[in-house]
KOLFI-878785 format. One line per field, with one value per residue: residue number from 1; residue in one letter; x, y, z of N, C-alpha, C in turn. Coordinates in nm, 2 decimals. Layout:
seq <- (NUM ...)
type <- (A ...)
n.x <- (X ...)
n.y <- (Y ...)
n.z <- (Z ...)
ca.x <- (X ...)
ca.y <- (Y ...)
ca.z <- (Z ...)
c.x <- (X ...)
c.y <- (Y ...)
c.z <- (Z ...)
END
This chain:
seq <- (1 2 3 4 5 6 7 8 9 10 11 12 13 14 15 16 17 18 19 20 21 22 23 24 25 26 27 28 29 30 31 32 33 34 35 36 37 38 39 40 41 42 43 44 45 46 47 48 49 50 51 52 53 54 55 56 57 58 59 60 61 62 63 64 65 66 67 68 69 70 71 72 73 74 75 76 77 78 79 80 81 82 83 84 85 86 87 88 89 90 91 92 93 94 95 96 97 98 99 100 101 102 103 104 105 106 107 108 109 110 111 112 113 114 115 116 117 118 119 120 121 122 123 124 125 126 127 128 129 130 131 132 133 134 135 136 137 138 139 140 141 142 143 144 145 146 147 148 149 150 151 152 153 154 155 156 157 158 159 160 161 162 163 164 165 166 167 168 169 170 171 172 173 174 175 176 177 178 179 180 181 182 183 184 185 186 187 188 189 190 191 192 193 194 195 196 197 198 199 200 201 202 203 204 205 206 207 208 209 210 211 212 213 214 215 216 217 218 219 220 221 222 223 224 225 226 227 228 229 230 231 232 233 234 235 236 237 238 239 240 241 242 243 244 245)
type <- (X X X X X X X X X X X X X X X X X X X X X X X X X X X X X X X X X X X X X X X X X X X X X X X X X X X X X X X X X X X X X X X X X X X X X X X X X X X X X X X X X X X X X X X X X X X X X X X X X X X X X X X X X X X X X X X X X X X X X X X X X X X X X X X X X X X X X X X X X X X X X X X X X X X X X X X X X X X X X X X X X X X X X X X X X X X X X X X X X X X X X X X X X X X X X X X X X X X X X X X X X X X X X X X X X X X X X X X X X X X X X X X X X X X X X X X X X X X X X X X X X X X X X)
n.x <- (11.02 11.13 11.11 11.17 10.90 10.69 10.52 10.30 10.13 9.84 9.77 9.56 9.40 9.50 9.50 9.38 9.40 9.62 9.82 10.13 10.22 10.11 10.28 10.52 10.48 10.39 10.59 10.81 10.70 10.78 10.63 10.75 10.72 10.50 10.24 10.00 9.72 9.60 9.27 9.06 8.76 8.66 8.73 8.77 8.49 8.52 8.71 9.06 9.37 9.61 9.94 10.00 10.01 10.11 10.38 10.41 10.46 10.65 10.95 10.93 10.96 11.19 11.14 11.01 10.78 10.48 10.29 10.00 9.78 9.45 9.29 9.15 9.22 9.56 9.82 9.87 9.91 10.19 10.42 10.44 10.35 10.56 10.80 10.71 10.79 10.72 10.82 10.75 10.51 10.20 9.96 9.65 9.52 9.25 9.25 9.30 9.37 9.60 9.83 10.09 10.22 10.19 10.32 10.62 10.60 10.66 10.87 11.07 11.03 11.21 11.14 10.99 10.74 10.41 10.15 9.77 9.51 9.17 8.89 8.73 8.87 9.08 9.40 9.51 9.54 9.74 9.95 10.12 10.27 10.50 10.73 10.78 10.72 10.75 10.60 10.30 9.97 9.72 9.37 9.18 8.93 8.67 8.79 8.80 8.69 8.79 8.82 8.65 8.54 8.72 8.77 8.72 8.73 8.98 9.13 9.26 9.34 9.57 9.72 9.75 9.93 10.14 10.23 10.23 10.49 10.67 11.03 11.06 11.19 10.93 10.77 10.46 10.21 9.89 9.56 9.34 9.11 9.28 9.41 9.53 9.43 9.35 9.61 9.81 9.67 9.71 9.95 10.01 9.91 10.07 10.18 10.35 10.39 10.18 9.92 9.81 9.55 9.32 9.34 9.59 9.60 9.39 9.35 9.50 9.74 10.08 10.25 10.01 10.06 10.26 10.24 9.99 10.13 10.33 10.16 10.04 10.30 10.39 10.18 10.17 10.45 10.47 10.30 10.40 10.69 10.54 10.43 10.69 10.85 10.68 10.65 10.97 10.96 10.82 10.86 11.14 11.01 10.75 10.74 10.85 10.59 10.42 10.54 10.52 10.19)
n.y <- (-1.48 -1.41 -1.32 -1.26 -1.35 -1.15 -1.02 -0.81 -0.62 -0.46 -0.16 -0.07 -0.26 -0.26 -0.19 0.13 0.28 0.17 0.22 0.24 0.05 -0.19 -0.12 -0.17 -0.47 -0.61 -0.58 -0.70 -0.94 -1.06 -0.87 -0.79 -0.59 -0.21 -0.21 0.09 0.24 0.49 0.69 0.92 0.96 1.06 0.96 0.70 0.53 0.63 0.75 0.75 0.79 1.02 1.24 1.31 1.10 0.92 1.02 1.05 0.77 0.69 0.67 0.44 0.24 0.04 -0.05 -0.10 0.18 0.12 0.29 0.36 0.52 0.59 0.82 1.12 1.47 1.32 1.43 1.70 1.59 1.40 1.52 1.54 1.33 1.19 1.33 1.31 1.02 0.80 0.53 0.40 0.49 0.49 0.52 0.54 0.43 0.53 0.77 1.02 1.27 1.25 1.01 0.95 1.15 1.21 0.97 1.00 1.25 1.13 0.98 1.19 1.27 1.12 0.87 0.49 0.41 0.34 0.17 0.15 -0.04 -0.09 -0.32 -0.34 -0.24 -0.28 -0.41 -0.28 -0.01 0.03 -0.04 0.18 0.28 0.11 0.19 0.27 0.28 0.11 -0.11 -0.26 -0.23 -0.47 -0.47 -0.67 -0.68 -0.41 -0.06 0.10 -0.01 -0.21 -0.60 -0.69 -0.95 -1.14 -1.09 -1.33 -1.32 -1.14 -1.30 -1.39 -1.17 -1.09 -1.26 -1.22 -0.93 -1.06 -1.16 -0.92 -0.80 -0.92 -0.95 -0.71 -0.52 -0.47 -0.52 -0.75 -0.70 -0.72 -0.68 -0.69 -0.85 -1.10 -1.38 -1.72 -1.87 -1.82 -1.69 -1.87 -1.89 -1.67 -1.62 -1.79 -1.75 -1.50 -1.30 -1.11 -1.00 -0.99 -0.78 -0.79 -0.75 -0.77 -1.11 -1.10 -0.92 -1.03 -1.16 -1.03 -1.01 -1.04 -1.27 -1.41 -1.26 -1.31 -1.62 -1.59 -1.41 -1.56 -1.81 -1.72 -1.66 -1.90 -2.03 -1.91 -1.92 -2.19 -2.22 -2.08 -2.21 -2.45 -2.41 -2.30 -2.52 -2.62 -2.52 -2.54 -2.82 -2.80 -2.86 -2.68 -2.54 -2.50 -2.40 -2.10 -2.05 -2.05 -1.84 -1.64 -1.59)
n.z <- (7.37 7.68 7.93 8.26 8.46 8.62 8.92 8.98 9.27 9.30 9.50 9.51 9.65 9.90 10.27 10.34 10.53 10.64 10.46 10.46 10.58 10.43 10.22 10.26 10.35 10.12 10.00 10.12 10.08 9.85 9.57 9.34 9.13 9.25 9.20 9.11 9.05 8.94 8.95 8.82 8.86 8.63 8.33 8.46 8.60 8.91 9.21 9.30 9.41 9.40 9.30 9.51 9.74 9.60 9.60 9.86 9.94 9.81 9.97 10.15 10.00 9.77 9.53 9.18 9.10 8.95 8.76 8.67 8.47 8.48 8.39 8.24 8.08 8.02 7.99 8.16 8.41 8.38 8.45 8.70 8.82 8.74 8.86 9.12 9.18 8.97 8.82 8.58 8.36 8.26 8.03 7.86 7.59 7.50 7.66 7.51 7.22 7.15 7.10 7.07 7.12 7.42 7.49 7.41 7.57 7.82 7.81 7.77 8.02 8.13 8.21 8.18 7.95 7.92 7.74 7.83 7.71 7.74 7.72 7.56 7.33 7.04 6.97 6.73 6.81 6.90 6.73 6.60 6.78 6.88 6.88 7.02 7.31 7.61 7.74 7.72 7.85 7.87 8.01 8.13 8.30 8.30 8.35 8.68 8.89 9.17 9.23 9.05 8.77 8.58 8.23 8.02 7.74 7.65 7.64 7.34 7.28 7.44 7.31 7.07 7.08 7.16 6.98 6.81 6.95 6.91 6.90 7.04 7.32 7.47 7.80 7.84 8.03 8.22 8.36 8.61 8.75 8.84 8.89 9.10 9.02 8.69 8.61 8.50 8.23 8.14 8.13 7.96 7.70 7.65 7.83 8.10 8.27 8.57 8.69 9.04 9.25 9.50 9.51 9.58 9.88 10.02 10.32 10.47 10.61 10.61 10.58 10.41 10.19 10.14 10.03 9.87 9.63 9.52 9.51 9.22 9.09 9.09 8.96 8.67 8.60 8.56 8.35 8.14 8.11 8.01 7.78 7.65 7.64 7.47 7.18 7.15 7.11 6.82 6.46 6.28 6.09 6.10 6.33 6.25 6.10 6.23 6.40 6.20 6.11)
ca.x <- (10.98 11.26 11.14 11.10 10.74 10.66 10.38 10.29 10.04 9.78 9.78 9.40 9.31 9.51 9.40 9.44 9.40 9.74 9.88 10.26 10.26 10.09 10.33 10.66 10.47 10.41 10.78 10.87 10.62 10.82 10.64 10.86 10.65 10.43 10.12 9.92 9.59 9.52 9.12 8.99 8.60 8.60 8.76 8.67 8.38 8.57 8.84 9.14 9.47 9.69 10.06 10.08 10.01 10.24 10.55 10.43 10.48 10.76 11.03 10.88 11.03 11.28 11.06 10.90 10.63 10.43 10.20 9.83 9.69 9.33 9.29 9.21 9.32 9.62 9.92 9.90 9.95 10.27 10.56 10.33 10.39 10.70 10.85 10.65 10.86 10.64 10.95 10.72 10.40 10.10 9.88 9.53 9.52 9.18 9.23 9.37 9.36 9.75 9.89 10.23 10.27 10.21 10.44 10.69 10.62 10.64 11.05 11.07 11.08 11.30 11.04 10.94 10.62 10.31 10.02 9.67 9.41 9.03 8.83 8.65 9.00 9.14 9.53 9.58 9.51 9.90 10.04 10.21 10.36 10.49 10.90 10.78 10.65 10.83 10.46 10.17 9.88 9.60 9.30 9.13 8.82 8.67 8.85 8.71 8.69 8.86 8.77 8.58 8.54 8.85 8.71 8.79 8.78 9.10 9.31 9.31 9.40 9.66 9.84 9.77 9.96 10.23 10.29 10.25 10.55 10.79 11.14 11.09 11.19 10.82 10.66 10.32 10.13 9.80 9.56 9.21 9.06 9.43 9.43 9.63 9.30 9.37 9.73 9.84 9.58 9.74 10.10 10.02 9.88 10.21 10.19 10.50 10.36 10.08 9.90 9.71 9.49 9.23 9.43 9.73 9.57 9.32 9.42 9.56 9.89 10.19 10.25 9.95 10.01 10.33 10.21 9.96 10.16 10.43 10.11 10.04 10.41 10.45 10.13 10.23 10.59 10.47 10.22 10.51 10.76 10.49 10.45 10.81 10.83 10.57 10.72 11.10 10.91 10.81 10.99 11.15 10.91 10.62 10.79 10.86 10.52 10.35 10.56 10.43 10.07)
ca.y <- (-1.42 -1.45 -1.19 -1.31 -1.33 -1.02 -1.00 -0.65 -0.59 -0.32 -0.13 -0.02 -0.32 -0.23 -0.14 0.26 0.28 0.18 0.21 0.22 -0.05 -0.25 -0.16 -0.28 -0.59 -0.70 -0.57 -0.89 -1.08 -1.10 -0.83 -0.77 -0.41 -0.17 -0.13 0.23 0.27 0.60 0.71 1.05 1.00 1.12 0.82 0.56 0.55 0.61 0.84 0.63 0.88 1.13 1.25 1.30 0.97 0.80 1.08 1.02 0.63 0.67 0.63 0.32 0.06 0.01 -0.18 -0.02 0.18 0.07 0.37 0.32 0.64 0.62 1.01 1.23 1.46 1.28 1.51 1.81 1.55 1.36 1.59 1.53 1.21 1.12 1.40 1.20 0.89 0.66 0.42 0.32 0.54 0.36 0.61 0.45 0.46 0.56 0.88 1.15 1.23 1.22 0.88 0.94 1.28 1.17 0.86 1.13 1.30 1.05 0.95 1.28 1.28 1.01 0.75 0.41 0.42 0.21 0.20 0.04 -0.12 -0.17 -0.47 -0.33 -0.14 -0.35 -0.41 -0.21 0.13 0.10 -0.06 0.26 0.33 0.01 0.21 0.46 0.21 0.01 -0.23 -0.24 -0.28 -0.52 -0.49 -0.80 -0.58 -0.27 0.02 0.17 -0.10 -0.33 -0.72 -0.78 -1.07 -1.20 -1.14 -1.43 -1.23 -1.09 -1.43 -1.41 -1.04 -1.06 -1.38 -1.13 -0.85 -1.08 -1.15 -0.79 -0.72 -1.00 -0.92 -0.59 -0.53 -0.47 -0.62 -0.73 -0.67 -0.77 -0.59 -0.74 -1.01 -1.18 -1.48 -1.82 -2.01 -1.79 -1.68 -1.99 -1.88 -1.51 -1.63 -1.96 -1.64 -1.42 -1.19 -1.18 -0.92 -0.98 -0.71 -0.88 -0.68 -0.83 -1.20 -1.07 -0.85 -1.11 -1.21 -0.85 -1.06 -1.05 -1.41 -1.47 -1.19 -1.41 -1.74 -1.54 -1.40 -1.75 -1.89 -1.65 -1.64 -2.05 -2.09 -1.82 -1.97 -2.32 -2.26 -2.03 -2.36 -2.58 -2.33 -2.28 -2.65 -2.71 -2.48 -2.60 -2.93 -2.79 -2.83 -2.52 -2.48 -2.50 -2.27 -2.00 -2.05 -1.94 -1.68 -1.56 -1.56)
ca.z <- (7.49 7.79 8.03 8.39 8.50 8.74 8.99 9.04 9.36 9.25 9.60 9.49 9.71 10.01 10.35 10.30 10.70 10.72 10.37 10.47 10.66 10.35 10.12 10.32 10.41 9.98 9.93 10.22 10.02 9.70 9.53 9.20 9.09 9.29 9.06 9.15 9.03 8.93 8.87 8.83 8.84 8.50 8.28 8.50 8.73 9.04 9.22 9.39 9.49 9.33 9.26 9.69 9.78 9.53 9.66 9.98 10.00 9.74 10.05 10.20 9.90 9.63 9.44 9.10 9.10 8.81 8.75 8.58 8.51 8.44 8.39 8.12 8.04 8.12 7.96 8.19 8.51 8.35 8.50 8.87 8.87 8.77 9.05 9.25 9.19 8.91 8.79 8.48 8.37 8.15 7.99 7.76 7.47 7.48 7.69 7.46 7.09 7.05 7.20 7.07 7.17 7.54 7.52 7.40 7.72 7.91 7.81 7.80 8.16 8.18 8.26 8.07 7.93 7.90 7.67 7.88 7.64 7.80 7.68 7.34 7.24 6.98 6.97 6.69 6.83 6.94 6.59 6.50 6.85 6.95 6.88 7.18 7.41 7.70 7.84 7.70 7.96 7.87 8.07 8.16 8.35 8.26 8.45 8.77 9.07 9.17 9.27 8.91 8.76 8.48 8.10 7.90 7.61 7.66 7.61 7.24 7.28 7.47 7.26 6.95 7.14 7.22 6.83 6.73 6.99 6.81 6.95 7.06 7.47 7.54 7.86 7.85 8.13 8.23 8.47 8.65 8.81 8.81 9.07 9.10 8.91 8.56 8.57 8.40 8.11 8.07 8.09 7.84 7.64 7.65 7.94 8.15 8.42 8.61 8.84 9.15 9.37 9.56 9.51 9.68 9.96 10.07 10.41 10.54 10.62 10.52 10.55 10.36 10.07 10.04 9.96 9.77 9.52 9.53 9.39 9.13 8.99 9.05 8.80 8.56 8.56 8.50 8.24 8.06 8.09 7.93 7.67 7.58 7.55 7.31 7.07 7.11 7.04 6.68 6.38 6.25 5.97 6.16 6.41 6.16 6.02 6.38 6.39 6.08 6.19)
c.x <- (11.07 11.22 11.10 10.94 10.76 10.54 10.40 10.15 9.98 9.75 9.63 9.34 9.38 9.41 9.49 9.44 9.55 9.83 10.05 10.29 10.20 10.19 10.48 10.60 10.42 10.58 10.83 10.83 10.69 10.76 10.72 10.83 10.54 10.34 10.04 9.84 9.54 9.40 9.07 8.88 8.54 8.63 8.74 8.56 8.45 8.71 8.94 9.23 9.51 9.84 10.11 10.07 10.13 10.38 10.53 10.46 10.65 10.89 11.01 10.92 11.11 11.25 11.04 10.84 10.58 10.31 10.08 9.75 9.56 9.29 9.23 9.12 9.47 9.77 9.93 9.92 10.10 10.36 10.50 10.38 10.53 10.77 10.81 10.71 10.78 10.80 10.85 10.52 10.32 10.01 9.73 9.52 9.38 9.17 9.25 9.36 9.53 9.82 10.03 10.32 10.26 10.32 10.58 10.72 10.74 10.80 11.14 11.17 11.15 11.24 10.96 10.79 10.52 10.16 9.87 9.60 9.28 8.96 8.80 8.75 9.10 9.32 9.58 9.58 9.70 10.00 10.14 10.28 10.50 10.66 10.83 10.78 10.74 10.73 10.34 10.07 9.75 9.49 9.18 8.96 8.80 8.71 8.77 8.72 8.74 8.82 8.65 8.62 8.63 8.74 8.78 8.82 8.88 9.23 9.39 9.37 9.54 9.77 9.86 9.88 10.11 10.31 10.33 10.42 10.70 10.91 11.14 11.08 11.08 10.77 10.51 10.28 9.93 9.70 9.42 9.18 9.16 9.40 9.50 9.58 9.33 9.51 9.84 9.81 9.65 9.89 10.13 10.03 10.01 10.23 10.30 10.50 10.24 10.02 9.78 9.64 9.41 9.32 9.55 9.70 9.47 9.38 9.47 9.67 9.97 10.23 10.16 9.99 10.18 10.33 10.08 10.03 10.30 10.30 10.07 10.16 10.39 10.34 10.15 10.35 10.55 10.43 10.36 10.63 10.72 10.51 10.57 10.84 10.74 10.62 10.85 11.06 10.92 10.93 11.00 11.05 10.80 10.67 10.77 10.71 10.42 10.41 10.49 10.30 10.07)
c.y <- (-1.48 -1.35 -1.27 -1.31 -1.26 -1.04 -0.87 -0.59 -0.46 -0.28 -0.07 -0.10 -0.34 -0.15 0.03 0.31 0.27 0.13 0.19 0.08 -0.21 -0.29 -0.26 -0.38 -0.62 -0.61 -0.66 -0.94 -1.13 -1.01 -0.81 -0.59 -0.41 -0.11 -0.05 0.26 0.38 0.63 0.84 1.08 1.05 0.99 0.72 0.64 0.53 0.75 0.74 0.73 0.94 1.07 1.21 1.19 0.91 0.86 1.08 0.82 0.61 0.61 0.48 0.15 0.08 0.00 -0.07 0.00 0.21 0.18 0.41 0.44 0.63 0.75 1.04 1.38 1.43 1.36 1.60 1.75 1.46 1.36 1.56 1.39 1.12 1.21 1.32 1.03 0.80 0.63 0.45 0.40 0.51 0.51 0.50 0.52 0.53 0.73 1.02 1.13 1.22 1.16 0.90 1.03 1.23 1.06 0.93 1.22 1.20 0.98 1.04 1.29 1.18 0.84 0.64 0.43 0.33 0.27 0.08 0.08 -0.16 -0.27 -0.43 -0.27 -0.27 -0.33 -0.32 -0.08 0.17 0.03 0.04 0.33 0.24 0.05 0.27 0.36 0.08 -0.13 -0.17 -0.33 -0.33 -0.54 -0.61 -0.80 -0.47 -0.18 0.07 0.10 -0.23 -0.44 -0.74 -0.89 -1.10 -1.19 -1.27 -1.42 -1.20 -1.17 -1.42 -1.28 -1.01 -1.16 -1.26 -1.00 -0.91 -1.08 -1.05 -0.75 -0.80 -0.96 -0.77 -0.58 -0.48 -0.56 -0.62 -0.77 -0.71 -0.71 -0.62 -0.83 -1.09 -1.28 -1.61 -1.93 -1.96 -1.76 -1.77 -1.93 -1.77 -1.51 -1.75 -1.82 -1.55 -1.32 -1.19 -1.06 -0.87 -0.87 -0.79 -0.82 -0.77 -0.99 -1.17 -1.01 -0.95 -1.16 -1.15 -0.96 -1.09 -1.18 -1.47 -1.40 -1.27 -1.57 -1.69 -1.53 -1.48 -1.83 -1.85 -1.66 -1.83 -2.08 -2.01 -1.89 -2.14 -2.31 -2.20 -2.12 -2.41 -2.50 -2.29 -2.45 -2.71 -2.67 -2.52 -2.74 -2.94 -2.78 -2.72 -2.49 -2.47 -2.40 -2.12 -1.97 -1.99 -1.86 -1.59 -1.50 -1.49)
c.z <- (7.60 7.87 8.09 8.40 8.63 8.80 9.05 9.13 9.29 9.45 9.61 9.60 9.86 10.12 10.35 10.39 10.75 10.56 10.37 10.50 10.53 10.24 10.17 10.32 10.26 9.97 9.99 10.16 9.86 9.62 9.42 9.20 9.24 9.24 9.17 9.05 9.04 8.88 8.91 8.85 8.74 8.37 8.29 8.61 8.89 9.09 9.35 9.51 9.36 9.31 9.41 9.70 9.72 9.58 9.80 10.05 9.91 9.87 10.07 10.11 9.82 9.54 9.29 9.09 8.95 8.77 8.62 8.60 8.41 8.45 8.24 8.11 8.06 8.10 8.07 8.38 8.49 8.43 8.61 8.89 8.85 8.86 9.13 9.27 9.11 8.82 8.61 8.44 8.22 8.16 7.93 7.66 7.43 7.57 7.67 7.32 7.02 7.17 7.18 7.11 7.35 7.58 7.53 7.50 7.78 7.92 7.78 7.93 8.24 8.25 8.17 8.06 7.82 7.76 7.72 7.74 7.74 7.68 7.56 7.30 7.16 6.99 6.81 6.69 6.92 6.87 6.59 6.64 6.93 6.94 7.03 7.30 7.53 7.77 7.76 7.80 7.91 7.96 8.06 8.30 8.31 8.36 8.56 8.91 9.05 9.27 9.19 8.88 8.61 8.33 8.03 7.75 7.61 7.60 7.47 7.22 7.29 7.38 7.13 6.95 7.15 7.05 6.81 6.79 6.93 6.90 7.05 7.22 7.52 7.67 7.86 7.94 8.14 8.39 8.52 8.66 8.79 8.93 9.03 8.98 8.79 8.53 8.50 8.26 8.05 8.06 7.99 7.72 7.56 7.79 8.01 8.31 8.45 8.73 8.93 9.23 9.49 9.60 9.59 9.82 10.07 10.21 10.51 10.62 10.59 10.50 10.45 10.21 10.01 9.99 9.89 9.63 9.49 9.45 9.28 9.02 8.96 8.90 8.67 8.53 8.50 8.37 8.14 7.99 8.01 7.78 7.57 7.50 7.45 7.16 7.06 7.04 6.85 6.57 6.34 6.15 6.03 6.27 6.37 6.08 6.11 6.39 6.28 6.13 6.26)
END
C-alpha cells in the first residue's frame, strides 16, 4: 500500500446557504477530494442534491469531485453526472441487479469508478469486479444522514478489503462518522481516503476546517507510518505468510 492518504470533505455537511463560498474555503483548507453525497429518498432515507448542483459548483475548484451516488436506479442518471463534472463516480453495490454493467458505464464515460459497501454488505459482493473498479467505498454508517456515530464493525472489513485488493491501483475509501479520534483506526486498517463531513465543517471557518482536516490527515498518516513499520519489522516469511491470509 503506497498511496498518499486523501481527506475528502463530504460537502453533505456544508452550510447550503452559502455553498460556494464553503467549497473554495475547504479547497484553502487542504482538501485533497470533493466528496458529494448524492440521496434520492428512495435508497437512503433522505434527499441531498442532484446532477445541477454538482455542474453548478463544478467551476468553483480544481479539486476532485468524488461522487457518492446513493440512487437507484442508478444507471439511467450516469451520463448526468459525469456532464456535470463527477472526476470519480461510486455507485453500491447494493443498488442494481448488474454491478458490472454499471461500472462499465461508468468508464464508459470516461470516469473512474467506485463500488460503496453499507455495513451488512459483505466484501465479497465486489470479488468478481475488483478489474472494473478504481475505489471501493466502505461505509462506516448506514447511508442517509449525516453526523452518525463511527461503526466499529467496519475495521475488520475494511483490513479484509485491503487484502482482497493486493497490488491492484484501487483506493480504499472510507465514508461516516470519520473524525481525528478514529482516523488512526481506519488508516492502521488499510484505507488511504478518508471522507469527513461534520469533522471538517464544524466551526463554519475556514481557518478552523483547516486544522480540522491537518488533524485528520496527521493521524491517518501517523497510524499508516506505524503500520508500515511493524511489517518491514517482519521477517520475510512471516511477511509473505500475512499476505497470504
Amino acid at each position: 500500500m503506497s498511496s498518499e492518504i486523501l481527506v475528502a470533505p463530504s460537502i453533505l455537511a456544508a452550510d447550503f446557504a452559502r455553498l460556494g463560498e464553503e467549497i473554495a474555503a475547504i479547497d484553502a483548507a487542504g482538501a485533497d477530494w470533493i466528496h458529494c453525497d448524492v440521496m434520492d429518498g428512495h435508497f437512503v432515507p433522505n434527499i441531498s442534491f442532484g446532477a445541477d448542483v454538482i455542474k453548478a459548483i463544478r467551476p468553483l475548484t480544481k479539486k476532485v469531485f468524488d461522487v457518492h451516488l446513493m440512487i437507484a436506479p442508478v444507471d439511467p442518471y450516469l451520463e448526468a453526472f459525469a456532464k456535470a463534472g463527477a472526476d470519480v463516480i461510486t455507485v453500491h453495490a447494493e443498488a442494481g441487479p448488474h454491478l458490472d454493467r454499471s461500472l462499465q458505464a461508468i468508464r464508459a464515460l470516461g470516469k473512474k469508478a467506485g463500488v460503496g459497501l453499507c455495513p451488512a454488505t459483505p466484501e465479497s459482493a465486489i470479488q468478481y469486479v475488483l478489474d472494473r473498479i478504481d475505489l471501493v467505498l466502505v461505509m462506516t454508517v448506514n447511508p442517509g444522514f449525516g453526523g452518525q456515530s463511527f461503526l466499529e464493525s467496519q475495521i475488520e472489513k475494511i483490513r479484509r478489503i485491503r487484502t482482497m485488493i493486493g497490488d491492484r491501483p484501487i483506493r480504499l475509501e472510507v465514508d461516516g462518522g470519520i473524525t481525528r479520534d478514529n482516523a488512526a483506526a481506519v488508516a492502521g486498517a488499510g484505507a488511504d481516503t478518508l471522507v469527513a463531513g461534520s469533522a471538517v465543517f464544524r466551526g463554519r471557518d475556514g481557518t478552523e476546517y483547516a486544522a480540522n482536516i491537518a488533524a485528520i490527515r496527521l493521524a491517518a498518516e501517523t497510524a499508516r507510518v506505524a503500520g508500515l513499520h511493524d511489517i518491514s519489522a517482519q521477517p520475510a516469511r512471516a511477511r509473505e505468510s500475512a499476505r497470504i491470509r
